[in-house]
N, C-alpha and C positions, 0 to 999 in steps of 0.2 A: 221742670222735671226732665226735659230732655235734656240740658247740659248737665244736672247732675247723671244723667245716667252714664252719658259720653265721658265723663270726666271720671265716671265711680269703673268703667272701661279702663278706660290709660293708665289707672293707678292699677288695677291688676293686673295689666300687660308688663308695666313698668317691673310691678311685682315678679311677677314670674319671669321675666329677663332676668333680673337682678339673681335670683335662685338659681337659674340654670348656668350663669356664669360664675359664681361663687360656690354653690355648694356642693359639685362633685369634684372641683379641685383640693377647696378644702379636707372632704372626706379621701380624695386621693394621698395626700399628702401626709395625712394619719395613718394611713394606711401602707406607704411606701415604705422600703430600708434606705435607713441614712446609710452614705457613703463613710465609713472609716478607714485612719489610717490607722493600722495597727503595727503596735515596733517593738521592742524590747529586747533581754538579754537573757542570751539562756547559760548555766552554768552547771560545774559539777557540785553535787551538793557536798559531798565528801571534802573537797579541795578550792570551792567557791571561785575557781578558773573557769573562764567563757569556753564552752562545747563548740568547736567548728563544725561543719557539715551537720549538723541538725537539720531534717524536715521537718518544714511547717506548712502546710497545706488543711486547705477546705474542698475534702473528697468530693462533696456534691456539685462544685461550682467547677473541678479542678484544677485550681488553679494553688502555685503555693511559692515557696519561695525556701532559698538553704542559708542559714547562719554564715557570718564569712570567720576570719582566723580570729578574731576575740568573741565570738559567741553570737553577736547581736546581728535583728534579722530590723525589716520596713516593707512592710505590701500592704497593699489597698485591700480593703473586705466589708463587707454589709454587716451593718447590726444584725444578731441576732444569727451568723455563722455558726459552724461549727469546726472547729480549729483540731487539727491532731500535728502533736507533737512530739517527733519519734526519731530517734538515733540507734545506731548500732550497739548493740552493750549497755542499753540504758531503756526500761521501762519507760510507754508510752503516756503521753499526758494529752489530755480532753480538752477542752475549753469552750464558752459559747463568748461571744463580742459584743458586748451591751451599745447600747446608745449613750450617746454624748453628745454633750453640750456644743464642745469643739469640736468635736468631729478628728477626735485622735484619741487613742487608749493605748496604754504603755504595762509591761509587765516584766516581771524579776523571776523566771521560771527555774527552779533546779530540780534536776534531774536525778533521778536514782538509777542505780546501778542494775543491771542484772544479771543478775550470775546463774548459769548453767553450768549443775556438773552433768555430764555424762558416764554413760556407766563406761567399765573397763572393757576393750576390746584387745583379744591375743593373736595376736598374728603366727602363724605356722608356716615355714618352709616346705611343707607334704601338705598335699591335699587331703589326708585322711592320718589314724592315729594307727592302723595300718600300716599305711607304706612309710612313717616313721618308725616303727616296728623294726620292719625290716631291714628298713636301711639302717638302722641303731645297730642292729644284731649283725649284721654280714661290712660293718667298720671297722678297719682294722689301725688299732692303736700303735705309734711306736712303742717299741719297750722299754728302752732307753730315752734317756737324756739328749747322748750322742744320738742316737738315730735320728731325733726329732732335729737336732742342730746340722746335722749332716745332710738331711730333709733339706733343710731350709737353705742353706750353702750350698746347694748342687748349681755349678756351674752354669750347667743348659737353661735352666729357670733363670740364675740371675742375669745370664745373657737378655734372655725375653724381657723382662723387667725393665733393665735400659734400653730395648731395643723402643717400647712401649710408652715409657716413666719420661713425663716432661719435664722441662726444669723447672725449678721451683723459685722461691723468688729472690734468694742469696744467685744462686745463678744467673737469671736475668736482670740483675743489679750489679755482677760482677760482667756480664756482657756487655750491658751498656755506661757502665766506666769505662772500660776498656777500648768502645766504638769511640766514646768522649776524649780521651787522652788521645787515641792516634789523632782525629778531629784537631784538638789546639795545637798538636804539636805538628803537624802538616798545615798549619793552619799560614798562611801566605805564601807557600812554596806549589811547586809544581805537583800533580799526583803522581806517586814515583811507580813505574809499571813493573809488577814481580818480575816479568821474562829477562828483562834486562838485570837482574840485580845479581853480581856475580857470589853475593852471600847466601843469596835463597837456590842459585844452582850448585853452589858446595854442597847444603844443606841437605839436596836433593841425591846428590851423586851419594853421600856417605851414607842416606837412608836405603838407598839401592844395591851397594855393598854390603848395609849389614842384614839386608833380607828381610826389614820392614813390611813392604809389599807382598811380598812371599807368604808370610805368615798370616795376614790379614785376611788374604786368598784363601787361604788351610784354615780361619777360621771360620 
C-alpha cells in the first residue's frame, strides 16, 4: 500500500506538470492573432487603372501604409484588423483580415468615385448691393465709339503700360537668339570693347546731333 500510494503521488504530480506546461500555451495560442501579410491592388473601378497614393491603414493599431504608382500596397496586420481604405475623390472602403492558413491574404479592391457638387457661389466686387448701387449710378459711360478708342490710346496710359508690361515670350526668345548669334559669331575671337569701336562713336555723335537724347529727357 505504501508504493502504491507514493507511485498513485508521482503520476499526479507528473499529471499536473504536464497541464501546467501544455495547457495554457495551448489555450494561448487559440487565443492569439496570427500575424498576416496583407497585399493587393487597388484600382479605379470606372477605368480598372491601379489608384496611387491610397491610404490603407488600421486606425486602432495605427499603423498603415500608401499604394505606390500602379496601385498595389504590402503591410503586416493581425487577423481580425480593421482595415480602412481611403483616397481623395473616392469613397471609403472597410475591410476586417481573416485568418490564414499561410499567413498572407491578397485582395483586388476598386474604388468608387465621389463626386461632390457644391452649390453656386457669386462673388461681388462691392461689399454690399448698395454701394454697387452707387457706384452703377454715378459711372459714367463713353458715348462714343471714339471716345472709348481715344480712352484706350491715350498716350500717358500706354507709356505706363510699357513702363510696367514685361516681355512676353516672342520677346524673350527673340532676346535670346540674338544673345546666341553675337555668342557664335564672337565665338574664337577677342571680346570687342564698344568704347573703342569707331562705328558705335559715329552712331553716337549722329544720335546727339539729331536730339535723340533731348527728346527722351522731354519725355
Amino acid at each position: 500500500m505504501k508504493f502504491s500510494f507514493y507511485a498513485y503521488w508521482q503520476y499526479l504530480l507528473c499529471f499536473i506538470f504536464l497541464t501546467c506546461i501544455f495547457t495554457p500555451h495551448h489555450a494561448f495560442a487559440q487565443g492569439e492573432k496570427q500575424v498576416i501579410q496583407f497585399s493587393g491592388l487597388i484600382i479605379d473601378g470606372d477605368s480598372s487603372y491601379g489608384v496611387p497614393g491610397v491610404h490603407i491603414y488600421v486606425k486602432k493599431a495605427g499603423r498603415g501604409t500608401v499604394t505606390d504608382v500602379f496601385g498595389s500596397f504590402n503591410m503586416p496586420t493581425l487577423s481580425g484588423d480593421s482595415v480602412t481604405i481611403s483616397a481623395v475623390g473616392y469613397k471609403k472602403r472597410h475591410l476586417i483580415v481573416p485568418r490564414s492558413p499561410d499567413g498572407a491574404f491578397s485582395v483586388l479592391i476598386d474604388l468608387k468615385q465621389d463626386t461632390t457638387y457644391l452649390s453656386e457661389v457669386v462673388v461681388f466686387p462691392f461689399p454690399s448691393i448698395e454701394v454697387f448701387k452707387e457706384a452703377f449710378l454715378a459711372m459714367e459711360l463713353p458715348k462714343t465709339a471714339y471716345d472709348q478708342a481715344e480712352r484706350n490710346l491715350d498716350p500717358e496710359q500706354l507709356k505706363a503700360m510699357i513702363r510696367v508690361t514685361p516681355m512676353d515670350g516672342a520677346l524673350n526668345h527673340k532676346m535670346y537668339m540674338n544673345q546666341y548669334q553675337n555668342a557664335v559669331f564672337n565665338k574664337g575671337t577677342a571680346t570687342s570693347i564698344p568704347l573703342l569701336n569707331p562705328f558705335a562713336w559715329a552712331e553716337f555723335i549722329r544720335s546727339v546731333k539729331r536730339g535723340d537724347f533731348k527728346r527722351k529727357r522731354d519725355d
